[in-house]
Backbone as JSON, one array per atom type, in Angstrom:
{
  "sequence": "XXXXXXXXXXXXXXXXXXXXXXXXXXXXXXXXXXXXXXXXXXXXXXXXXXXXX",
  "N": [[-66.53, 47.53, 45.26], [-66.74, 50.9, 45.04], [-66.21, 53.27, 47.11], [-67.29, 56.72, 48.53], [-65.89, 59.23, 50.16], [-65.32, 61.15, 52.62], [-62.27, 63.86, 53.57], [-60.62, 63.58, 55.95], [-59.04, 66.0, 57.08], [-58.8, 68.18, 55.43], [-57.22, 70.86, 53.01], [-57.06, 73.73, 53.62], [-58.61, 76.97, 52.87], [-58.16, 80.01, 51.88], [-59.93, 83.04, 51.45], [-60.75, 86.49, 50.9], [-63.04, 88.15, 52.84], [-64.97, 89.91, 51.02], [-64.71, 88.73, 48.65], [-67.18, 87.34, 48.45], [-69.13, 88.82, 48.41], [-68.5, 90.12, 45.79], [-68.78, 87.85, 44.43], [-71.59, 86.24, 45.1], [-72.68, 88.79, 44.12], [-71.92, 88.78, 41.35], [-73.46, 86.36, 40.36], [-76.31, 86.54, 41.06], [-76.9, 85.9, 43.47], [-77.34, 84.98, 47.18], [-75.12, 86.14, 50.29], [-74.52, 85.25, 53.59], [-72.79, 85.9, 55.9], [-70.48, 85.16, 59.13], [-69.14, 85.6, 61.85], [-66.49, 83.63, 63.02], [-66.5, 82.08, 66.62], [-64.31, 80.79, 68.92], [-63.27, 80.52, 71.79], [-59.67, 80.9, 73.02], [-58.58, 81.19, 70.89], [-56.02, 82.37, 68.8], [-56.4, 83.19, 66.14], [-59.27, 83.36, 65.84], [-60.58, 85.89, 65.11], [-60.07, 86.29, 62.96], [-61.23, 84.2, 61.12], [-63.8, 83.19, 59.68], [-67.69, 82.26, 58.85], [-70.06, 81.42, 55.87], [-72.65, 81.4, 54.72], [-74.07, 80.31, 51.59], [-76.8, 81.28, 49.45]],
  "CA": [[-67.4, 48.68, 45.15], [-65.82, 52.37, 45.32], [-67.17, 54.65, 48.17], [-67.39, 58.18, 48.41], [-65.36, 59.79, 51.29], [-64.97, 63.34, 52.94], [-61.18, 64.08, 53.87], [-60.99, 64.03, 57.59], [-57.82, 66.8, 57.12], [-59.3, 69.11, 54.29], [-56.44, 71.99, 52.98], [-57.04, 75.38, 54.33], [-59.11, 77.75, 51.62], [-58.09, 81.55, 52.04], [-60.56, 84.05, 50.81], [-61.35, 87.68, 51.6], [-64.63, 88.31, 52.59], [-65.18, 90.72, 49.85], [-65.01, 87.47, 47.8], [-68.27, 86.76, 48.84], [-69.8, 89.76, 48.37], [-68.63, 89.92, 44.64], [-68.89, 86.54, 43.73], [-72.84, 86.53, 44.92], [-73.55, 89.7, 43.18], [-72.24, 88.4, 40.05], [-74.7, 85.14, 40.39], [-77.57, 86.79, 41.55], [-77.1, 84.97, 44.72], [-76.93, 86.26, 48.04], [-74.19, 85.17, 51.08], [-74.76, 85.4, 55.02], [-71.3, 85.74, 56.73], [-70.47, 85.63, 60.41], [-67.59, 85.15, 62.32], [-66.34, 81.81, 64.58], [-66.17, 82.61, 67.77], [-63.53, 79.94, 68.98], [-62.53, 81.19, 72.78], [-59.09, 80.9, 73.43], [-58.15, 80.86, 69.62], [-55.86, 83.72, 68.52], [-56.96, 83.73, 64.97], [-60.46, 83.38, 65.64], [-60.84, 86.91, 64.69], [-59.98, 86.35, 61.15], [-62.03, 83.18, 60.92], [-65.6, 83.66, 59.28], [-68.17, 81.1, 57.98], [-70.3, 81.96, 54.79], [-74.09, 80.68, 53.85], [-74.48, 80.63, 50.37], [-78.11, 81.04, 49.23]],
  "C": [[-66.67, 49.91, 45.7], [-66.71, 52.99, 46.16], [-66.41, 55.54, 48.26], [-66.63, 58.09, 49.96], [-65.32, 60.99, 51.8], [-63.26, 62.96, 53.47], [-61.33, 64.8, 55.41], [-59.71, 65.38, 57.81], [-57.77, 67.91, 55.73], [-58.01, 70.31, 54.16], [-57.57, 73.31, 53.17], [-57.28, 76.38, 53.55], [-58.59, 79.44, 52.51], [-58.95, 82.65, 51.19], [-61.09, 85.4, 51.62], [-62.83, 87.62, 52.29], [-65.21, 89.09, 51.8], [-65.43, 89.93, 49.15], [-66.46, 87.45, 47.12], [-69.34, 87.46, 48.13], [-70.34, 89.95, 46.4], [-69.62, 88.73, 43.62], [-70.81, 86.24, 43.5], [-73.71, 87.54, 44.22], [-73.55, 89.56, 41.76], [-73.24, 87.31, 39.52], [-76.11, 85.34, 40.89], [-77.66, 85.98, 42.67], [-76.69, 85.94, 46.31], [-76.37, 85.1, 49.03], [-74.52, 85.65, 52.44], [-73.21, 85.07, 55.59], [-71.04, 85.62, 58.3], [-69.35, 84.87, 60.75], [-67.75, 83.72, 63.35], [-65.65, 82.89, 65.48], [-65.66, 80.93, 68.54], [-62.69, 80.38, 70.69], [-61.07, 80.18, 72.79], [-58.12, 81.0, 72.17], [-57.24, 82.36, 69.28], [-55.72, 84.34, 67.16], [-58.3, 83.6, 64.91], [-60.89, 84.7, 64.85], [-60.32, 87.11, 63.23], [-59.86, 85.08, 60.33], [-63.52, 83.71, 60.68], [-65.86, 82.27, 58.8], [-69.2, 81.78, 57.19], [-71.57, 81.08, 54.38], [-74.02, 81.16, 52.36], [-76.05, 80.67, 50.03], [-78.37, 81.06, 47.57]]
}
């Protein structure tokens, strides 16, 4: 029997946040963005996470 898995080591997506912005206005959909706050991280600040609705 075949089971489903998640990838415990997923590759690394790069997208603007503009992306977001577009991409939902062309789908009539709307996106909630906010940043990770990751202390001690020194790319936290150009780390975001992205609700789709």
């Amino acid at each position: 029997m075949a089971r489903a898995s998640a990838s415990l080591n997923p590759p690394h997506l790069y997208y603007a946040r503009e992306f977001f912005g577009d991409f939902t206005a062309a789908h009539s959909r709307r996106a909630t963005l906010f940043d990770q706050n990751i202390p001690g991280y020194g790319n936290a600040t150009h780390r975001f996470n992205v609700l789709l609705e």
